[in-house]
N, C-alpha and C positions, 0 to 999 in steps of 0.2 A: 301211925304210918311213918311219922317222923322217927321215931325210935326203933323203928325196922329198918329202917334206911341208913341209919348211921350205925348199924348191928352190922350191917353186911356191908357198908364201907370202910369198916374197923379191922372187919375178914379181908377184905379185896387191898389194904392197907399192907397188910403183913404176906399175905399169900396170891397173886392176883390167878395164877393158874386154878381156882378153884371154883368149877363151873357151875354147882348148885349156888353158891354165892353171887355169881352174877344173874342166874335165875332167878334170885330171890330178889335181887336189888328191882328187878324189873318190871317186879310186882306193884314194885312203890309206884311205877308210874302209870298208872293204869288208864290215866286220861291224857298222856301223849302216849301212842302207839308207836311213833317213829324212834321215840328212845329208848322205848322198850323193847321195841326189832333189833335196836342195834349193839342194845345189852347183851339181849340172847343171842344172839348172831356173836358176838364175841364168846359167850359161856360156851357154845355151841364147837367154837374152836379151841375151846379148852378141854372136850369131853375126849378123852382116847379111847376109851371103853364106850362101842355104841351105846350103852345100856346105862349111861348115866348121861345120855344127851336125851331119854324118854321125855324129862320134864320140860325140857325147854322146846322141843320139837312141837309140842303139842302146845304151848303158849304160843310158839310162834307162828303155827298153820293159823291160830285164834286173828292172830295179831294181822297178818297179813291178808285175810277175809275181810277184816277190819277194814282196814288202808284198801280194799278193790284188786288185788293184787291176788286172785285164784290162780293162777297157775303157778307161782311156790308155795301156795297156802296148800295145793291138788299135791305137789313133790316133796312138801314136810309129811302128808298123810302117808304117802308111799314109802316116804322111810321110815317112818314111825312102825307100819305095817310090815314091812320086810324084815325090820328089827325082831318084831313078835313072832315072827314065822320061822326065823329063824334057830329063834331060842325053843319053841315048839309051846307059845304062851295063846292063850284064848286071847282077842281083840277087846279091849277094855271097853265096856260101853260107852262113854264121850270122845274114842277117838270111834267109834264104828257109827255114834250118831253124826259126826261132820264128813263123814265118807259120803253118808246118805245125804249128801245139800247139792243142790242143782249143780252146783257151780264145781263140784270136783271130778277132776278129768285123771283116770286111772291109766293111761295111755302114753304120758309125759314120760318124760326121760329124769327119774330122780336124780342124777347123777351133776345135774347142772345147778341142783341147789347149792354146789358147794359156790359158784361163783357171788352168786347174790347175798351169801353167808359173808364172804370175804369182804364186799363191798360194803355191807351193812357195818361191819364189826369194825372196819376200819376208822371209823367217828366213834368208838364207842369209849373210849378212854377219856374225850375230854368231860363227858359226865360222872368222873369218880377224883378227879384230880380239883384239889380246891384254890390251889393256886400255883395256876402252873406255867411252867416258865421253858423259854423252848432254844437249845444250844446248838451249833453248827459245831463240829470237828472230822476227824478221823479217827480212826481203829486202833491202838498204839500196840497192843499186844494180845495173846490170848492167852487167859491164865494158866497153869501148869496142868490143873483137875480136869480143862477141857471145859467149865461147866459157865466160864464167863468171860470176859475182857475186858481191858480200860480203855476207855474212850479220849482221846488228848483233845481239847478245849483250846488253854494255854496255859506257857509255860507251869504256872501255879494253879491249873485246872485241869485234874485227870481224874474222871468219873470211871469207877467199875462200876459191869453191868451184870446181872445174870443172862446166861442161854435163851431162857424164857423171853427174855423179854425185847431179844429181835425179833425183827418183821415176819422174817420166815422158819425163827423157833432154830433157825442156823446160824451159828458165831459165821460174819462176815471175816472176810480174809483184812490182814492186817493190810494200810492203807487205803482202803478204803473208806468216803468220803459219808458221811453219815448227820442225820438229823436224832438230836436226842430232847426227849419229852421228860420235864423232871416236875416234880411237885415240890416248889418250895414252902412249905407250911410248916420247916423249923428251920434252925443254921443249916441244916445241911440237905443239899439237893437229895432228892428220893427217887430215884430213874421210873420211869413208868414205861417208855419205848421205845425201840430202835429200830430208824430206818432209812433205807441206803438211800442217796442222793449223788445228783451231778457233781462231779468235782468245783472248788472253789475257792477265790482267793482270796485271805485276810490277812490280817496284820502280820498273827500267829502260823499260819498256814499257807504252800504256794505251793505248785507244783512244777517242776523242771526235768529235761533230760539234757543226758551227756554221761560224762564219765568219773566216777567218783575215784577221787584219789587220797589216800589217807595221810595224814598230817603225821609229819615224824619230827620229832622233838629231837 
């Protein structure tokens, strides 16, 4: 189990959009439930193709029966099932035998699992980060490709980040005031997250208005 764990935090290392991989990591936990909710509940937002969220939907209806928690354990089954109905796929037999448990209510509105997805997932990163270390800045620019930007720190601290790996999968607008998650486990910080926060003052950083006039030499 140890050597599956650190297979798919080798993966989540190099790639962390990779939802099977966070699937898999969640396996390793099989006797805390809450951090494996919150595993998948992250893979789960990495899946863009319903059709590769099957596996984690069905660990996590599991997961969430687990924890007492039937009414989005009742709205993983409904999209699990919608999924299949859609594709025009026969019902797999262990999601059609946890349809048949007391406790699932076909009448929910599936539509609201995505909140408690977002909720979940949103802790799910301090379990993959081994030493992690957590920066205050702002936005300094967005790179040319569209696909990242640099995060200014200070003066001798400017972290690029990829697209991925803001809060809402959207490069924030430059100036803006931001919380970044980094893994330090070699010389150089390894970004793991980004998100937006209240504005704030430090040494390196302050905010003012008025009228900016350019210095002529």
């Amino acid at each position: 189990m140890e050597r599956a764990r650190e297979a798919y935090l080798n993966v989540l290392e190099k790639k962390r959009s990779e939802s099977w991989a966070w699937f898999g990591l969640a396996t390793t936990y099989q006797d805390e439930p809450l951090k494996a909710s919150s595993l998948i509940a992250y893979g789960l937002t990495c899946a863009h193709d319903p059709k590769y969220s099957i596996r984690g939907l069905y660990h996590f209806a599991n997961l969430l029966a687990q924890q007492e928690n039937y009414v989005d354990a009742s709205r993983s089954l409904l999209r699990l099932h919608n999924i299949y109905q859609k594709n025009g796929w026969p019902l797999k037999k262990e999601i059609a035998e946890l349809t048949a448990c007391s406790w699932y209510d076909a009448s929910l509105d599936e539509m609201a699992l995505d909140s408690t997805i977002s909720k979940l997932a949103a802790s799910a990163n301090q379990y993959v980060v081994q030493r992690p270390v957590v920066y205050k800045g702002i936005v300094a620019a967005i790179h040319k490709s569209g696909k990242g930007a640099d995060i200014y720190i200070a003066p001798q601290q400017i972290v690029p980040v990829f697209k991925r790996l803001f809060q809402s999968r959207e490069i924030f607008h430059s100036g803006i005031f931001v919380e970044l998650l980094c893994d330090k486990r070699s010389d150089n910080d390894i970004p793991v997250s980004v998100k937006r926060i209240e504005p704030f003052a430090s040494e390196n950083i302050c905010t003012f208005s008025g009228i900016l006039i350019p210095f002529l030499s």
